[in-house]
ChimeraX commands (.cxc) that place a marker at each C-alpha (Angstrom):
marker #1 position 21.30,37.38,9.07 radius 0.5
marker #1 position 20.29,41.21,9.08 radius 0.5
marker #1 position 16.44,40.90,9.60 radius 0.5
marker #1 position 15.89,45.05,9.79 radius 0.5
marker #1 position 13.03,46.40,7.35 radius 0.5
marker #1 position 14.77,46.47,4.44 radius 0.5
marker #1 position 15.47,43.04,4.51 radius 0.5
marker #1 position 12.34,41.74,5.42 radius 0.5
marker #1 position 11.26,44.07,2.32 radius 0.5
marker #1 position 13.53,42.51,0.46 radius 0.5
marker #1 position 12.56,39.01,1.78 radius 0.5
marker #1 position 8.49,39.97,0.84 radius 0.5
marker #1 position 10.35,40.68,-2.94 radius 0.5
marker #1 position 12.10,37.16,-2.43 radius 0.5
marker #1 position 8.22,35.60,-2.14 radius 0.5
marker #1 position 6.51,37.41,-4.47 radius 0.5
marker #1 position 8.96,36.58,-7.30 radius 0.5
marker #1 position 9.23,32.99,-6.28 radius 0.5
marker #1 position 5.56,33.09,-6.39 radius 0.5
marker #1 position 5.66,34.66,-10.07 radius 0.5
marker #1 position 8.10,31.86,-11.18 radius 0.5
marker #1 position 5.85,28.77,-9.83 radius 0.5
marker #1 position 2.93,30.62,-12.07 radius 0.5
marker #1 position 5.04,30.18,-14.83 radius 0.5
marker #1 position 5.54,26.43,-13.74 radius 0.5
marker #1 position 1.89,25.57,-13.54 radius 0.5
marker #1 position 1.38,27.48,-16.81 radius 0.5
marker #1 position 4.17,25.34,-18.74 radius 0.5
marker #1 position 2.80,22.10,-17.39 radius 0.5
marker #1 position -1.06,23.38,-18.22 radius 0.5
marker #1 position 0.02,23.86,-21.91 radius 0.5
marker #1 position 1.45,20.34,-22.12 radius 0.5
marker #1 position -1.53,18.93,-20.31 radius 0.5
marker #1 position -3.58,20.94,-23.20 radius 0.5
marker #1 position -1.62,19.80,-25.79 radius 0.5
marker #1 position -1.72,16.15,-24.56 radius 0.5
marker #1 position -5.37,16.58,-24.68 radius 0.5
marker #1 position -5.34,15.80,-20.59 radius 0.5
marker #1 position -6.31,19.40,-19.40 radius 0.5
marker #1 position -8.39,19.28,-16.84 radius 0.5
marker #1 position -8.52,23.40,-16.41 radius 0.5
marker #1 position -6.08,25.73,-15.34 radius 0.5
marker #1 position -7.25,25.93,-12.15 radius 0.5
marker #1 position -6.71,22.42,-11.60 radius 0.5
marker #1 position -3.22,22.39,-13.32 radius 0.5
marker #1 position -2.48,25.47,-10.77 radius 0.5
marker #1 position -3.36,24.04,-7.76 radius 0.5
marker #1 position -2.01,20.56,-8.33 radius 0.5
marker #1 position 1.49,22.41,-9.09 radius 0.5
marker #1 position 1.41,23.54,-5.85 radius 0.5
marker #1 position 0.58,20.34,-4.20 radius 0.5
marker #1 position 2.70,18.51,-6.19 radius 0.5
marker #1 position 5.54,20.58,-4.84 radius 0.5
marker #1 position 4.48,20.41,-1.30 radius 0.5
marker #1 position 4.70,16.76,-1.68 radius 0.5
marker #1 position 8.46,17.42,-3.20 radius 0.5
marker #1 position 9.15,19.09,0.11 radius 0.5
marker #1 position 7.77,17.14,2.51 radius 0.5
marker #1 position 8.36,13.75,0.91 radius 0.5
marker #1 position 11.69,11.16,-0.36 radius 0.5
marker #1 position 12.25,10.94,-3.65 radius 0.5
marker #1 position 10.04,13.75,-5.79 radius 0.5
marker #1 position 7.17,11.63,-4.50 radius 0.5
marker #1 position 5.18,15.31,-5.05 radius 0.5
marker #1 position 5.33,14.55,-9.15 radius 0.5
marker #1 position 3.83,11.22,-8.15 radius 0.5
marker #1 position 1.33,13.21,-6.54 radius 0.5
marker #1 position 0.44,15.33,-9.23 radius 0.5
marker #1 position 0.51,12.15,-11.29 radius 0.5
marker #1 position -2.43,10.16,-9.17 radius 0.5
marker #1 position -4.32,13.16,-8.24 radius 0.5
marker #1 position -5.16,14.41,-11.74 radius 0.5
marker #1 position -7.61,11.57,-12.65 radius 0.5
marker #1 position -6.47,11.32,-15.77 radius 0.5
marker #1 position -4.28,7.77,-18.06 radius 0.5
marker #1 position -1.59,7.71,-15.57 radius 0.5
marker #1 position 1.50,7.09,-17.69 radius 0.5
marker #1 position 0.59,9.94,-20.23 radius 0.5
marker #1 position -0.01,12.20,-17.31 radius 0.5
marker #1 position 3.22,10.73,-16.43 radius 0.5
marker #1 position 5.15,11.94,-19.57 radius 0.5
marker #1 position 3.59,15.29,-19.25 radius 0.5
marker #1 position 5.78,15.78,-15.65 radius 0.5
marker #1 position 9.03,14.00,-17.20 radius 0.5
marker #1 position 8.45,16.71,-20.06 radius 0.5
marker #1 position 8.75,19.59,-17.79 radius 0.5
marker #1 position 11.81,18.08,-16.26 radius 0.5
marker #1 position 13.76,17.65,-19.93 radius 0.5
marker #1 position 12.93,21.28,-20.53 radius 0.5
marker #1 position 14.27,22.71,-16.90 radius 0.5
marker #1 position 17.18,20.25,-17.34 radius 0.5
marker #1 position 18.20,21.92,-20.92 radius 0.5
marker #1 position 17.40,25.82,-19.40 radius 0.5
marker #1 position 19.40,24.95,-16.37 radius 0.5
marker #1 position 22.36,23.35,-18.44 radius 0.5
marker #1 position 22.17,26.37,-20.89 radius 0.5
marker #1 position 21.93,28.74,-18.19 radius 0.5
marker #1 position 24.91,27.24,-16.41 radius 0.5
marker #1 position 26.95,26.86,-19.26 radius 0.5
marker #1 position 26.97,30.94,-20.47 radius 0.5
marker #1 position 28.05,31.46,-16.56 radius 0.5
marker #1 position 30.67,29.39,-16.54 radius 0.5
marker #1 position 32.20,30.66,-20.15 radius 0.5
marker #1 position 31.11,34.64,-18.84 radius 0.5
marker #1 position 32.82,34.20,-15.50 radius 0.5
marker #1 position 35.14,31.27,-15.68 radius 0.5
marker #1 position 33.91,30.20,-12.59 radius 0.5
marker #1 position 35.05,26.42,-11.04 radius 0.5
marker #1 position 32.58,23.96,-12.82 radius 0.5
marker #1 position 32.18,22.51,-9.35 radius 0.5
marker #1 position 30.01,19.20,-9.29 radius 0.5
marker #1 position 29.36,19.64,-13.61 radius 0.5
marker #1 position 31.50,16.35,-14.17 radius 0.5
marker #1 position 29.20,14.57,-11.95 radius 0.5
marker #1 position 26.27,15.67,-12.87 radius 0.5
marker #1 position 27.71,14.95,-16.72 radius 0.5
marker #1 position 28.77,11.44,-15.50 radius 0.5
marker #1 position 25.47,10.83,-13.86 radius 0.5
marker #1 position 23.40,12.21,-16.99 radius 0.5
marker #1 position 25.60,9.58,-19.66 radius 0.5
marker #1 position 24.79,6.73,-17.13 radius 0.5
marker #1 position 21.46,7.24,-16.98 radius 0.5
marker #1 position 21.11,7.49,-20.70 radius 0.5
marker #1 position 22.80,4.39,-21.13 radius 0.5
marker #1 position 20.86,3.08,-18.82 radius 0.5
marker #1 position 17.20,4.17,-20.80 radius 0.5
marker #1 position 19.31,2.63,-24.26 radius 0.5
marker #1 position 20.04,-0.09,-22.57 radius 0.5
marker #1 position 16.31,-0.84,-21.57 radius 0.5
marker #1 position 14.95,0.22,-25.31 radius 0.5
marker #1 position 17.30,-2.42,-26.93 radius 0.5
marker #1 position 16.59,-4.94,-24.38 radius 0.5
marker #1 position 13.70,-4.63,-22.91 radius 0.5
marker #1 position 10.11,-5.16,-24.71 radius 0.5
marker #1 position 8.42,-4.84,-22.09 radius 0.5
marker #1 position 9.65,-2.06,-20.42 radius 0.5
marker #1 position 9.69,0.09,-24.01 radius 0.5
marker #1 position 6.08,-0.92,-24.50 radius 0.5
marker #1 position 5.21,0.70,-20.96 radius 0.5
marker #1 position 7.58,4.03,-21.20 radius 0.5
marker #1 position 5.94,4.64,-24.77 radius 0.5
marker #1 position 2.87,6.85,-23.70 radius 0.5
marker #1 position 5.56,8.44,-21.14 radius 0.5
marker #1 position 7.66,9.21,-23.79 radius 0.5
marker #1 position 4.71,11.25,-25.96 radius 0.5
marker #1 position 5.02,14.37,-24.70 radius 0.5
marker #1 position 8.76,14.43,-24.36 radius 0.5
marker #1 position 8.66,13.52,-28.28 radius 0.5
marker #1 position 6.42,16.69,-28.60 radius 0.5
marker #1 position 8.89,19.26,-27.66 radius 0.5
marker #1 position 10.87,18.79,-30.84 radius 0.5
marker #1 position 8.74,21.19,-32.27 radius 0.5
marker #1 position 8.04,24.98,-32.80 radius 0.5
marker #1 position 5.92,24.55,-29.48 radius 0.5
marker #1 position 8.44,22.86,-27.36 radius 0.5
marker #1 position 10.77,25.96,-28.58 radius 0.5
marker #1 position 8.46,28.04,-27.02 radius 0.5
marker #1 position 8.20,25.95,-23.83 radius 0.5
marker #1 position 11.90,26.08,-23.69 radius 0.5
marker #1 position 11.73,29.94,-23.51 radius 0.5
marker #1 position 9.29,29.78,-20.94 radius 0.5
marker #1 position 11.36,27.56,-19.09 radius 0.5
marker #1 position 14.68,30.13,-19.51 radius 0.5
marker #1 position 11.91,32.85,-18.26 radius 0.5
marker #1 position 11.33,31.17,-15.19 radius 0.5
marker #1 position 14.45,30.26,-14.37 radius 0.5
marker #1 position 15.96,33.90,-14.62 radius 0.5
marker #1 position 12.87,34.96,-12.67 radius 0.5
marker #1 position 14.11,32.13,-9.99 radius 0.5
marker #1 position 17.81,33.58,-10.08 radius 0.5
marker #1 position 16.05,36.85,-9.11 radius 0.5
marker #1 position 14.92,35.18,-6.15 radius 0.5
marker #1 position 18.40,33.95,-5.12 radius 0.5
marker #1 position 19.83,37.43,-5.63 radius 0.5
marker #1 position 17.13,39.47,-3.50 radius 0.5
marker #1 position 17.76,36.90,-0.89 radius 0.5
marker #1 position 21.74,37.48,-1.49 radius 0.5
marker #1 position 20.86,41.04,-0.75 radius 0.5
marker #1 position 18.68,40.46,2.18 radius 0.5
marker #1 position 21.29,38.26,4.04 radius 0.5
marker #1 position 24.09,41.36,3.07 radius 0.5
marker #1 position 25.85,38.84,-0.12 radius 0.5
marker #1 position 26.22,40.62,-3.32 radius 0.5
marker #1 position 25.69,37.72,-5.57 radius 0.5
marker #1 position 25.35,39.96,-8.95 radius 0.5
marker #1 position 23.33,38.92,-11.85 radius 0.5
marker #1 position 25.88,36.51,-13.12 radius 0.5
marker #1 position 26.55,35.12,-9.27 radius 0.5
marker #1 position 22.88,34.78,-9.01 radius 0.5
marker #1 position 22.68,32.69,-12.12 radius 0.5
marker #1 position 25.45,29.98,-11.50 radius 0.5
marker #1 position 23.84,29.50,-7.68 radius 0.5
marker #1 position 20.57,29.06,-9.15 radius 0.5
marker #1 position 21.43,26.76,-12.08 radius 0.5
marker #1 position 24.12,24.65,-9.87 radius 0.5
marker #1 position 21.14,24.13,-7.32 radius 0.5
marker #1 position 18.82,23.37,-8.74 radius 0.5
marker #1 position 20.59,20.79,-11.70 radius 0.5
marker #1 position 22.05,18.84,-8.18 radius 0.5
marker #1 position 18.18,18.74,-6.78 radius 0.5
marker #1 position 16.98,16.93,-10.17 radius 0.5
marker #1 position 18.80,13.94,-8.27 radius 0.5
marker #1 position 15.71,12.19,-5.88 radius 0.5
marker #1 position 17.19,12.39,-2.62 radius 0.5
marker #1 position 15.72,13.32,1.24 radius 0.5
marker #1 position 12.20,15.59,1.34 radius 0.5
marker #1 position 13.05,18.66,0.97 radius 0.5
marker #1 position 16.39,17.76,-1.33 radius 0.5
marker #1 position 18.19,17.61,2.34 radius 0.5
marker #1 position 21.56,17.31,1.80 radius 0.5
marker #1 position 21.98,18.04,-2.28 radius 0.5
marker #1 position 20.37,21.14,-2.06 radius 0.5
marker #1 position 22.72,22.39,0.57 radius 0.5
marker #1 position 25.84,21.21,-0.53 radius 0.5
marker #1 position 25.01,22.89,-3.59 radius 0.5
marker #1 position 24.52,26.05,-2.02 radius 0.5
marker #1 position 27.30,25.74,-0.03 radius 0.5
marker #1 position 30.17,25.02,-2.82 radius 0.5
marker #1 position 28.35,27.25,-5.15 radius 0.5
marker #1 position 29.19,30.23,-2.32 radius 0.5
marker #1 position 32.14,29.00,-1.92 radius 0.5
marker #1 position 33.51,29.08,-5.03 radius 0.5
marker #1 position 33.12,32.56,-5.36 radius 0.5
marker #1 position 34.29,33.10,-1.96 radius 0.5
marker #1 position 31.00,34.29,-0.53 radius 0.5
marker #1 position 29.76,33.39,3.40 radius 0.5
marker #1 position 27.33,30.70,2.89 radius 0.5
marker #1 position 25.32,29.47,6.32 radius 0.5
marker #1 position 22.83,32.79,6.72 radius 0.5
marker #1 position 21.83,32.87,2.77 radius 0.5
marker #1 position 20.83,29.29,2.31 radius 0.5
marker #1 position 19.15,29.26,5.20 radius 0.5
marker #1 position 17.28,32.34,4.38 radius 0.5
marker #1 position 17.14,30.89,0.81 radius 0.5
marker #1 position 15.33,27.57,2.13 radius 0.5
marker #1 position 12.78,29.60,4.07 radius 0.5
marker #1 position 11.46,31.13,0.92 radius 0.5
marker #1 position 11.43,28.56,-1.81 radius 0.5
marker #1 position 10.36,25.88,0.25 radius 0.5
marker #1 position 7.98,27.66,3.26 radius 0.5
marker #1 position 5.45,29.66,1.47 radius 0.5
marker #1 position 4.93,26.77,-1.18 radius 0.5
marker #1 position 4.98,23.94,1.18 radius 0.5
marker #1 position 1.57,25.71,3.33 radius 0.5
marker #1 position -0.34,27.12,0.31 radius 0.5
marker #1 position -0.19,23.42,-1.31 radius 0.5
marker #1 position -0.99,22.04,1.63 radius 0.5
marker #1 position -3.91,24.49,2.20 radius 0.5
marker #1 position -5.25,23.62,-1.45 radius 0.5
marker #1 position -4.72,19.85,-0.76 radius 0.5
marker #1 position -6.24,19.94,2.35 radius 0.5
marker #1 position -9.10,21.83,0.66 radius 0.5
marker #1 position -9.88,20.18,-2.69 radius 0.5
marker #1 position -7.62,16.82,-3.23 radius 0.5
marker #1 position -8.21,15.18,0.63 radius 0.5
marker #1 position -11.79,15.40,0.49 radius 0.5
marker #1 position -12.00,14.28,-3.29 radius 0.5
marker #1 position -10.21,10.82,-1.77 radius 0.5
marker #1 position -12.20,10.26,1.15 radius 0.5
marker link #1:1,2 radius 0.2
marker link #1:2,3 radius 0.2
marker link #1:3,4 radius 0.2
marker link #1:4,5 radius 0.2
marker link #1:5,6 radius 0.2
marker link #1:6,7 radius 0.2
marker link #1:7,8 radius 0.2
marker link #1:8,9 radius 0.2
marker link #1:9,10 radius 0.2
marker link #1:10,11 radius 0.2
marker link #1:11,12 radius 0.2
marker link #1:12,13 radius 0.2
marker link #1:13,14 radius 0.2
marker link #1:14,15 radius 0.2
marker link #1:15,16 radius 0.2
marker link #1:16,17 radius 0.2
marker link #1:17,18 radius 0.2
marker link #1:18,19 radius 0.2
marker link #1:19,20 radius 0.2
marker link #1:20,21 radius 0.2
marker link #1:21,22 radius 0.2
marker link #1:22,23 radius 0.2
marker link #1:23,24 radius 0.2
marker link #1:24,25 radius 0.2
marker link #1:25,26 radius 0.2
marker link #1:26,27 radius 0.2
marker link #1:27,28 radius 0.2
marker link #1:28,29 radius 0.2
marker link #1:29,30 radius 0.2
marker link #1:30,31 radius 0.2
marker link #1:31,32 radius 0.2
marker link #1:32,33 radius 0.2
marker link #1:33,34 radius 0.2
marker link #1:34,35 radius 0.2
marker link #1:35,36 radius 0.2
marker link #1:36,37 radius 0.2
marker link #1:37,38 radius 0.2
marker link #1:38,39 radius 0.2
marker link #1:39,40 radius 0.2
marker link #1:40,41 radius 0.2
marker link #1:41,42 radius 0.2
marker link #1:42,43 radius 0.2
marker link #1:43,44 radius 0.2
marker link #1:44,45 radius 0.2
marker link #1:45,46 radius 0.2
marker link #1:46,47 radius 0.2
marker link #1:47,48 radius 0.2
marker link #1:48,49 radius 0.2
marker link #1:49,50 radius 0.2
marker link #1:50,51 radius 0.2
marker link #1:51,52 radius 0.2
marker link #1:52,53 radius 0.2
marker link #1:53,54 radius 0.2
marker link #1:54,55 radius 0.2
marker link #1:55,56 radius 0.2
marker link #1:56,57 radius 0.2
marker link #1:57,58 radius 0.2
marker link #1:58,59 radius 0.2
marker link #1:59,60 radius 0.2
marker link #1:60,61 radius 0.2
marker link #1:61,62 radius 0.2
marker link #1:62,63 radius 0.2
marker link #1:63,64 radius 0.2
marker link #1:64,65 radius 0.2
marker link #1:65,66 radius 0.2
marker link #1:66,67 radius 0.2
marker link #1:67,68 radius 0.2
marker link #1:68,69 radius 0.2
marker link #1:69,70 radius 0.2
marker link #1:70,71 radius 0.2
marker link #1:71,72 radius 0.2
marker link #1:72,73 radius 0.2
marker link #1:73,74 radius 0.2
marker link #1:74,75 radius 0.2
marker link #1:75,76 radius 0.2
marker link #1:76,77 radius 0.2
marker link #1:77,78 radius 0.2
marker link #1:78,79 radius 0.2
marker link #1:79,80 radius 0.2
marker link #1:80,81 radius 0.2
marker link #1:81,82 radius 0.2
marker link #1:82,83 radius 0.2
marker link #1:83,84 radius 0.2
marker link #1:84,85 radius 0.2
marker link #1:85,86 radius 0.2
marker link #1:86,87 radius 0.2
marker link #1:87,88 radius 0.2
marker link #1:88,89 radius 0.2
marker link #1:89,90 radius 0.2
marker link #1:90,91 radius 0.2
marker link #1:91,92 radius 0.2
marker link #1:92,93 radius 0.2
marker link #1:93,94 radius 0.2
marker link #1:94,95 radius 0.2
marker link #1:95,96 radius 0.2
marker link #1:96,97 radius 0.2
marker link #1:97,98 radius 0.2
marker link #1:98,99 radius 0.2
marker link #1:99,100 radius 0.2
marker link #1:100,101 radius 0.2
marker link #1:101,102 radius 0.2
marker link #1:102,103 radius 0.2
marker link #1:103,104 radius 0.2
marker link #1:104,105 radius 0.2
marker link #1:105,106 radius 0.2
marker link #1:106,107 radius 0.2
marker link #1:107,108 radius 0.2
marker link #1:108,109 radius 0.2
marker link #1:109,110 radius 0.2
marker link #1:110,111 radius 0.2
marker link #1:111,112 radius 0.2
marker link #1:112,113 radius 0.2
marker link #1:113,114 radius 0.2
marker link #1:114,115 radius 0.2
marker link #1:115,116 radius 0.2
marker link #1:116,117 radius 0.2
marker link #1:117,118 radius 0.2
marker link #1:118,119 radius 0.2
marker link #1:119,120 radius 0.2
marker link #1:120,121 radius 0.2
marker link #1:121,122 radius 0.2
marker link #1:122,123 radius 0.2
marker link #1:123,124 radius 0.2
marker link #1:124,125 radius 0.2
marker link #1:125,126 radius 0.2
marker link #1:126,127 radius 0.2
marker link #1:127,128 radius 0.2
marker link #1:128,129 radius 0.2
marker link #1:129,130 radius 0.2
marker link #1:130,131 radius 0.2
marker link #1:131,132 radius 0.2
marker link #1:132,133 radius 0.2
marker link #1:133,134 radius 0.2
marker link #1:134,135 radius 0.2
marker link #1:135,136 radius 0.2
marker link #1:136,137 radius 0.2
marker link #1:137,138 radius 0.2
marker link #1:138,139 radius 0.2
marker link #1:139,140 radius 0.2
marker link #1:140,141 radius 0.2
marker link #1:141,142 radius 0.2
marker link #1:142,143 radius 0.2
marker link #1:143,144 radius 0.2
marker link #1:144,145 radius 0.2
marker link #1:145,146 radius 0.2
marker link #1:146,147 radius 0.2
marker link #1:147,148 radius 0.2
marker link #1:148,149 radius 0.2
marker link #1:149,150 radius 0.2
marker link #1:150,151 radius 0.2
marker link #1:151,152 radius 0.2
marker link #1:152,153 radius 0.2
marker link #1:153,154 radius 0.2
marker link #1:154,155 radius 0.2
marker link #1:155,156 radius 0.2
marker link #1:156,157 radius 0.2
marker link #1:157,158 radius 0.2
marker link #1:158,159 radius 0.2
marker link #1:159,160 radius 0.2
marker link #1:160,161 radius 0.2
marker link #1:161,162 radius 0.2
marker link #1:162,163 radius 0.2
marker link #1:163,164 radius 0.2
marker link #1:164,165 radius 0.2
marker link #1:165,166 radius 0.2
marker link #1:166,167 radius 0.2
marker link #1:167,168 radius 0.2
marker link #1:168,169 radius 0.2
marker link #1:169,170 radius 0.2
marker link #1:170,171 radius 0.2
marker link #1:171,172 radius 0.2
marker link #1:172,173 radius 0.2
marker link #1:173,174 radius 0.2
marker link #1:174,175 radius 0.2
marker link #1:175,176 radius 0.2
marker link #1:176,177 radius 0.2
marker link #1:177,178 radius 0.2
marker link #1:178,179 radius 0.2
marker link #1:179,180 radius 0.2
marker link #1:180,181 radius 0.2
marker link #1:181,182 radius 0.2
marker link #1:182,183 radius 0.2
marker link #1:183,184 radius 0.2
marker link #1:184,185 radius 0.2
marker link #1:185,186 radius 0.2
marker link #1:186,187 radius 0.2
marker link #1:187,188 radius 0.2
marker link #1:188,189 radius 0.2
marker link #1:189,190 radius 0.2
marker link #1:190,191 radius 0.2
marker link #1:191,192 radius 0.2
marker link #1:192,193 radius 0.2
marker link #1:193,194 radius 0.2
marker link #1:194,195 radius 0.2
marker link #1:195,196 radius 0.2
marker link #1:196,197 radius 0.2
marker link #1:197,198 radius 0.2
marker link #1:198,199 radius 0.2
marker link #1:199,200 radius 0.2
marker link #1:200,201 radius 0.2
marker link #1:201,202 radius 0.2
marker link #1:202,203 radius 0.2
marker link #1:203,204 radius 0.2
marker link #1:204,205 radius 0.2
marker link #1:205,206 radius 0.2
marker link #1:206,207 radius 0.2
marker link #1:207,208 radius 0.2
marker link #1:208,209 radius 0.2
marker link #1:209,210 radius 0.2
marker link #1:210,211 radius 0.2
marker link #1:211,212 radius 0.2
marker link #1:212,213 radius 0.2
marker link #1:213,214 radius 0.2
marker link #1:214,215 radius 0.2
marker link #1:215,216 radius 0.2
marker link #1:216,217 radius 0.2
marker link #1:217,218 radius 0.2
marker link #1:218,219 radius 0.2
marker link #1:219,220 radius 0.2
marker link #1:220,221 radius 0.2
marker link #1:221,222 radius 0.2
marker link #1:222,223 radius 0.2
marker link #1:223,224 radius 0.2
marker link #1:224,225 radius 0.2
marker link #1:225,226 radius 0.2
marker link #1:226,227 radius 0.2
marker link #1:227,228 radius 0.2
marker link #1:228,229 radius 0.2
marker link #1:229,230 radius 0.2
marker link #1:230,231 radius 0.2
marker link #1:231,232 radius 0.2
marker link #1:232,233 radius 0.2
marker link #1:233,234 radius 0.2
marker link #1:234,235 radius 0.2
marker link #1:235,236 radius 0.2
marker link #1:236,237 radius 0.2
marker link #1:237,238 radius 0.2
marker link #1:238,239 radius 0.2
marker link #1:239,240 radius 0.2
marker link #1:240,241 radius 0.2
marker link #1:241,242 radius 0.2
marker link #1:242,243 radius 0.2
marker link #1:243,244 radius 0.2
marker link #1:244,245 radius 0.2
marker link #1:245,246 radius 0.2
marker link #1:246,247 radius 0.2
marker link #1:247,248 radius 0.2
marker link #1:248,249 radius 0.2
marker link #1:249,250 radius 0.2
marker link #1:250,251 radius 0.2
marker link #1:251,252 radius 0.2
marker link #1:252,253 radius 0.2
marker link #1:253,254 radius 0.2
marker link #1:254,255 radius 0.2
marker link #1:255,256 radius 0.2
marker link #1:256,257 radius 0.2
marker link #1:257,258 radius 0.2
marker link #1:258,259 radius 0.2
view
């Protein structure tokens, strides 16, 4: 890992786009939260963005959403639906993004067919509940609002937010390719980022230990690239810088607030 001026420059660049791309985030989820009639302020949507994903890193299971979830104030389960929103839209940018890569490049689909065979079950699974379960459609109902509202004009819009952030995340990945001396190219950039980050969508270890990774390291792989230096360069700037500023604003607003 070449850690000479330029490519501490280029890490800085790594950073300050990431840090560009989670605005973007907090925006999106502060327009649903509007248009759910649960905004609280963008301030507040900001800084419970970055504690949420604090909590993603430092917690099992995404237990940061469930963070962002309880700390708001507001009816839990539509608060709820607003989070499961933003994940239907990054699911559909990621697949889309993936999907042009693949047909551009004809690159190995890698994991796809799992992460195809894991999507079917689990909407069998949610059919399965709505046709048998009462109950349990009674109580996913409010979640479901805001995912209902993105077939819309607006959600349309949120979805191109949601490709804009992405590409500005694939940035990241590429001035981090360049910092560790890996040429990723725009289109290598893209099928890292979007095979990544579709793997972390699975709850796993804080931090996404273990899918991230393996992720990384078969997306490299597959285009016959050295892996060990870049993600670990890679995991120092999406999850450091993040991880300490939402601690810092937890620490400062949301832990005294609960005492």
């Amino acid at each position: 890992m070449p850690l000479d001026a330029h490519a501490l420059a280029r890490l800085a660049g790594a950073i300050a786009l990431y840090a560009v791309a989670m605005g973007l985030r907090a925006e999106r989820w502060h327009r649903i939260l509007r248009r759910g009639e649960l905004d609280r302020g963008r301030r507040e949507s900001y800084g419970l963005t970055a504690v949420g994903y604090m909590g993603n890193n430092t917690l099992p299971a995404r237990a940061g959403d469930v963070m962002r979830v309880m700390l708001h104030g507001g009816p839990r389960r539509p608060v709820l639906g607003t989070v499961v929103a933003e994940r239907v839209l990054d699911v559909c940018a990621l697949a889309a993004i993936f999907a042009f890569v693949v047909a551009d490049r004809g690159v190995s689909f890698g994991p796809l067919p799992y992460l195809v065979g894991g999507g079917l079950l689990a909407l069998a699974v949610l059919l399965a509940l709505r046709r048998f379960a009462p109950r349990v459609r009674e109580w996913a109902s409010p979640v479901a609002v805001a995912s209902r509202g993105l077939l819309s004009a607006y959600g349309a819009a949120l979805l191109a937010v949601s490709l804009v952030l992405w590409l500005v995340e694939a940035s990241v990945y590429f001035t981090v390719g360049e910092a560790s001396g890996i040429h990723l190219g725009a289109s290598g950039a893209l099928y890292v980022m979007a095979l990544t980050n579709l793997s972390s969508m699975i709850p796993a270890a804080p931090g996404y230990v273990g899918t991230f990774d393996a992720a990384v390291l078969l997306a490299l792989r597959s285009l016959a690239l050295p892996a060990l230096g870049f993600l670990l360069l890679l995991r120092f700037v999406l999850f450091v810088p993040v991880t300490v500023v939402g601690f810092a604003v937890f620490l400062a607003k949301y832990a005294r607030r609960r005492r």
